[in-house]
N, C-alpha and C positions, 0 to 999 in steps of 0.2 A: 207144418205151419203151426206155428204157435198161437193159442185162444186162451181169451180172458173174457170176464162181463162185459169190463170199459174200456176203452183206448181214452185217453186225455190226450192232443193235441197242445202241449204249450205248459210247459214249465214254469211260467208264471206267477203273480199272484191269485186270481181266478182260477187255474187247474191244480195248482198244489192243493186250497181250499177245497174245490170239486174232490179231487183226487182221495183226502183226508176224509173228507165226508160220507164221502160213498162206498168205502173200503169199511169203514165204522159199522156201516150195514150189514157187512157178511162179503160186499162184491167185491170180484178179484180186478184187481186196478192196474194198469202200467199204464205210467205216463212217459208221453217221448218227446222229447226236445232238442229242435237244432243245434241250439248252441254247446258249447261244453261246459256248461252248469247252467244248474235252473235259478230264476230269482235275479237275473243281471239286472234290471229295473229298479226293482226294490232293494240291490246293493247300493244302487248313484242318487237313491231318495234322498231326497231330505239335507242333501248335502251330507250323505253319508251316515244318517242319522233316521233317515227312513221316518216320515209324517204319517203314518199307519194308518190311520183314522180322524177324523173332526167329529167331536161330538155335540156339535149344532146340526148334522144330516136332517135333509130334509130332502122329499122329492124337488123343491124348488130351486135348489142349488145345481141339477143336471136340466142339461140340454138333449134333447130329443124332439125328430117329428111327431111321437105317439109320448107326450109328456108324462101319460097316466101309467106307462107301463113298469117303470121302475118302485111303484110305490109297495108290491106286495114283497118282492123280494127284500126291500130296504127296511118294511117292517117286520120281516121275520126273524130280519140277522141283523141285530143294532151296532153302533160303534160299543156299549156295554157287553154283548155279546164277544165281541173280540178283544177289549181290554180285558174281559176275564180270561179269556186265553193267555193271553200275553202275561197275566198274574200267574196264572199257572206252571207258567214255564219260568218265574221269577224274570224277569224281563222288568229294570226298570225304567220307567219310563216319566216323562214332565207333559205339561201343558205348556207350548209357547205362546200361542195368542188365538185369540178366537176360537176358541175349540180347537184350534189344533194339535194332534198328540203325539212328542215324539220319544225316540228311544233315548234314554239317556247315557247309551255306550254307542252303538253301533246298528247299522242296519242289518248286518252279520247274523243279525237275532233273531230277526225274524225270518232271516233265509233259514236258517239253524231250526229256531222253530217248528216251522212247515216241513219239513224236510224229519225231523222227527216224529208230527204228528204223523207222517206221513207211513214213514219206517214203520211207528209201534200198532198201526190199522194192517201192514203188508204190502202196502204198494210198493209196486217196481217201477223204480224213475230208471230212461234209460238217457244219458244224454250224447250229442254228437250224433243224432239219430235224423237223416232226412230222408223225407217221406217223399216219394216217388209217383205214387198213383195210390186213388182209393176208391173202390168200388160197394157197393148195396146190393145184398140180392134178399131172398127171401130166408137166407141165413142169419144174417146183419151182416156185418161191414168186414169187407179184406182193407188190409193198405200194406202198400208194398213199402218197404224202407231199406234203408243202408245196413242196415243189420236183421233183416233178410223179412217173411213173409208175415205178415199176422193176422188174427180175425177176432172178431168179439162183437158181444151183442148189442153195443151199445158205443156211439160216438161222440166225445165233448170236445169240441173246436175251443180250444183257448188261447190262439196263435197270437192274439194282440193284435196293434192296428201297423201304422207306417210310423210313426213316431221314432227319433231317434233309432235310424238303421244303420248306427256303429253299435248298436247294443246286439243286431241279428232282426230286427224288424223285416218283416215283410210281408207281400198282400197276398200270402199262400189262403189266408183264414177265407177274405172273401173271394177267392177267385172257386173255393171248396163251395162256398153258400151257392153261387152261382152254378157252378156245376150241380147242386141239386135242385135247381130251380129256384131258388132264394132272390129276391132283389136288395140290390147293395146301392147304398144310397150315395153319392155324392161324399167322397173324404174330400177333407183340407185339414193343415197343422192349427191344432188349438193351444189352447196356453203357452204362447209363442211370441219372442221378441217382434216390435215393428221394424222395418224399415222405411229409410227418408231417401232422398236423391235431389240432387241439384240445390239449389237455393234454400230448398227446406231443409237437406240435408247439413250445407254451408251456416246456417244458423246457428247450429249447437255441436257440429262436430268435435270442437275443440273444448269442449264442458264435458266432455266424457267422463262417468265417473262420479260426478254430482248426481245426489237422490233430492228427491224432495217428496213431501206429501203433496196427493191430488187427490181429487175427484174425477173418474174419468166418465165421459157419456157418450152412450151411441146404441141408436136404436129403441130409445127408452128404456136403457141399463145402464146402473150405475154402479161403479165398483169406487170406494175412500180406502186408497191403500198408498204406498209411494213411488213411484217414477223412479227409472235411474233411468240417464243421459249415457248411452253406447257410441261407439267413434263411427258406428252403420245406422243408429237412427233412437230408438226408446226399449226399455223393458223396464224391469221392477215387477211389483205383483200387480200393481195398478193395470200396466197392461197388458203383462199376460191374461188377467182376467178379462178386460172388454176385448183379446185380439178371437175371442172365442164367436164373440156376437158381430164383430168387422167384419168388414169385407173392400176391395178396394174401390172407392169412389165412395161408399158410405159417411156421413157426416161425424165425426168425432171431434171431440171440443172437451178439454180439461178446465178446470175449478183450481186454481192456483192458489186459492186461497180459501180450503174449505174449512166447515165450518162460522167460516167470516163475512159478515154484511162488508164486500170491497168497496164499496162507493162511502160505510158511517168510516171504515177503517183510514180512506186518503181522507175523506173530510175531519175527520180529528186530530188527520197531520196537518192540515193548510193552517188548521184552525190552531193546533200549539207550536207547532214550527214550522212558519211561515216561512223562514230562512233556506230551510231546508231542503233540497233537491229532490227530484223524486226516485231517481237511482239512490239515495240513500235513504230514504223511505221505503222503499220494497225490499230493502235490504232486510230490514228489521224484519221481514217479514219471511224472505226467499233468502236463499244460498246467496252470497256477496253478485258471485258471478254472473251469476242465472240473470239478477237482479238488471247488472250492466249489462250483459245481453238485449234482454228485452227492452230494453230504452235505447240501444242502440239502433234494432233495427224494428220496432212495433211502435214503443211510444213516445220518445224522443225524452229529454230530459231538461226541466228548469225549475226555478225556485216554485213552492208550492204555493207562493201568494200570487203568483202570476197564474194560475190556472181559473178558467171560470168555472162554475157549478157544471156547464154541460160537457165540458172536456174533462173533469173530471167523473163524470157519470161514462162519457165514453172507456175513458182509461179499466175504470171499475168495467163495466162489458167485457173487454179484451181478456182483463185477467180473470173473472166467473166464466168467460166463454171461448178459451185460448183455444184457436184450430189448430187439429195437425193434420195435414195431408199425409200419412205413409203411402209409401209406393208399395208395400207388401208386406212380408212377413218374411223371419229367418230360414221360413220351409219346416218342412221336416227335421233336420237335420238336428235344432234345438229345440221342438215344440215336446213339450211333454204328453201330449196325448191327443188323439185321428179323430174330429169329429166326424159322423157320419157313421155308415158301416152297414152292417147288416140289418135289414128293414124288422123292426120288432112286430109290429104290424102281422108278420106271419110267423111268432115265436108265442108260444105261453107265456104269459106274465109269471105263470105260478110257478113254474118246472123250466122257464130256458129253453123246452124242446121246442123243436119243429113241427112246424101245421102241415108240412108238406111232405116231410118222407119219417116214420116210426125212427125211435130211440138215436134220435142226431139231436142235438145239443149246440146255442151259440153261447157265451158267457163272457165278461169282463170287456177290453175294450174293441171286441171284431164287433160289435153289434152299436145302433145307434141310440149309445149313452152314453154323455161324456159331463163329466161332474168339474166345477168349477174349481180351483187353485185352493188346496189347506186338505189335502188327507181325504178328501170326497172321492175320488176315483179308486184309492185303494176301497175303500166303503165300500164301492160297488164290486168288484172284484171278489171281495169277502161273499158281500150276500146275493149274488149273479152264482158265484161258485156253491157255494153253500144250498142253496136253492136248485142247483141242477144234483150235484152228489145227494139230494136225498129224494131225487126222482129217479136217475139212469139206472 
């Protein structure tokens, strides 16, 4: 049987970090990963350009039941902390928007990267590796695998959530929590296209493709990013970000015009062109089409001197208060990341480890932290991983 200090679970972004970390120490590291390379994830970021970090991190950009838990690990390992890595390894990189950081060649780089620090610490990555069974005794830890038996003294689960399972996702990480007594909270797909159906879907099916800026609201959350119109219902960043705080039958309602007083903005159309339509008034405002949509089936459409102050106050409500009914979300299949997960509740804030059984480890997205849309969940990954490699 072959033994090391660590087993890392999950080739990822959180166990290569782990991995790197922990080997840095002195401890002998193999990490083992189903698929046939580690970093598939972080290959299809960013639009292949891998969003690494957001350097506006804040505890208040992740979603969790226990909200306070991610705060110690997220200040010990900053987004500064990892662009200086990434300088290290000459990585160049831009700022797109909001703190967002990406690579200015390739995500390659960061797999590259990692996979370097990784090599020059001693870690043994093994990939194409599935894990069979794992057991605990007063030794630490066996796990049986396809490339045959192991043990070591210490276990870091970094298998990821259900997100995107053509990439190899799957609920090995918590089905592992639970078999050591772990509670695992409630998954659903977050950062994830909506779906429409029927009539709501008959609305806009045929605008696919068209973006616009919104506002979007739900639940007392609000995200100003932009919309795009799908031939199956909404996405853009706008909302992927609110489809984290939805759920279906929840009230959501878009700002079609943020930034803008919509009731000064039609009255200063009545008032200079009077002539004027109001499908060609919201034009000025919205994509042509979008524009003649919404008059076709929401607000109908006639000259603007024909409207009273209160049908124009209503019109203004509809576009600051535009409902969407979705019927769902894309699933899995395109959400970029599992809310929910492994209850933190019974993990150290400081170390990732376990309250319930010595030297086990949850880190990155099997536990329940999930960081809002711009380079946040890589963040966590970093300093989740970082924060367990300098405890196991």
């Amino acid at each position: 049987m072959e033994t090391c200090d660590i087993l890392v679970i999950g080739g990822g972004a959180a166990g290569l970090m782990c991995a790197a970390t922990a080997a840095r120490r002195g401890r002998r590291v193999r990490v083992l990963e189903r698929a046939n390379r580690v970093g598939k994830k972080i290959l299809m970021s960013g639009g292949g350009r891998c969003n690494f970090t957001n350097l506006g991190t804040t505890p208040a950009n992740f979603l969790s039941i226990n909200p306070h838990y991610c705060k110690s690990a997220l200040a010990r390992y900053t987004p500064a902390d990892f662009v200086a890595l990434v300088e290290r390894h000459r990585i160049a990189w831009h700022e797109k928007e909001r703190g967002q950081l990406f690579c200015d060649v390739s995500s390659k780089q960061i797999v590259a990267m990692l996979v370097d620090e990784c090599g020059a610490a001693g870690v043994r990555i093994d990939t194409g590796c599935a894990i069979d069974a794992v057991g605990h005794g007063s030794d630490g830890f066996r796990v049986t695998t396809s490339l045959g038996a192991m043990s070591a003294q210490s276990l870091v689960v970094a298998s990821g959530g259900l997100s995107i399972p053509s990439m190899g996702a799957t609920g090995f990480g918590y089905a592992l929590a639970k078999q050591f007594g772990h509670t695992v909270l409630p998954t659903r797909a977050g950062l994830v296209p909506l779906t429409l159906s029927g009539r709501h879907q008959d609305e806009f099916a045929d605008l696919s493709g068209i973006a616009v800026a919104v506002a979007a609201h739900c639940n007392g959350v609000q995200f100003d990013a932009d919309l795009l119109v799908t031939h199956r219902g909404l996405s853009g960043p706008a909302i992927l970000q609110i489809s984290s705080y939805w759920q279906p039958g929840d009230d959501l309602r878009l700002d079609l015009l943020p930034g803008r007083d919509a009731l000064d903005f039609l009255a200063s159309h009545r008032a200079g062109h009077p002539a004027s339509e109001l499908r060609s008034v919201l034009a000025d405002a919205l994509p042509r089409r979008l524009a003649q949509r919404l008059c076709e089936t929401r607000f109908g459409s006639r000259p603007m001197r024909q409207y009273a102050p209160r049908e124009l106050a209503d019109i203004a409500d509809g576009l600051r208060g535009f409902a969407v009914v979705a019927s769902g979300t894309e699933g899995y299949r395109t959400a970029e990341v599992t809310l929910g997960g492994v209850d933190t509740r019974e993990l150290s804030s400081t170390t990732m480890a376990s309250k319930h059984v010595p030297d086990l480890y949850f880190i990155g997205e099997v536990v329940d932290v999930t960081g809002h849309l711009g380079g946040y969940n890589f963040q966590w990954a970093w300093a989740s991983g970082h924060a367990a490699g300098l405890s196991a």
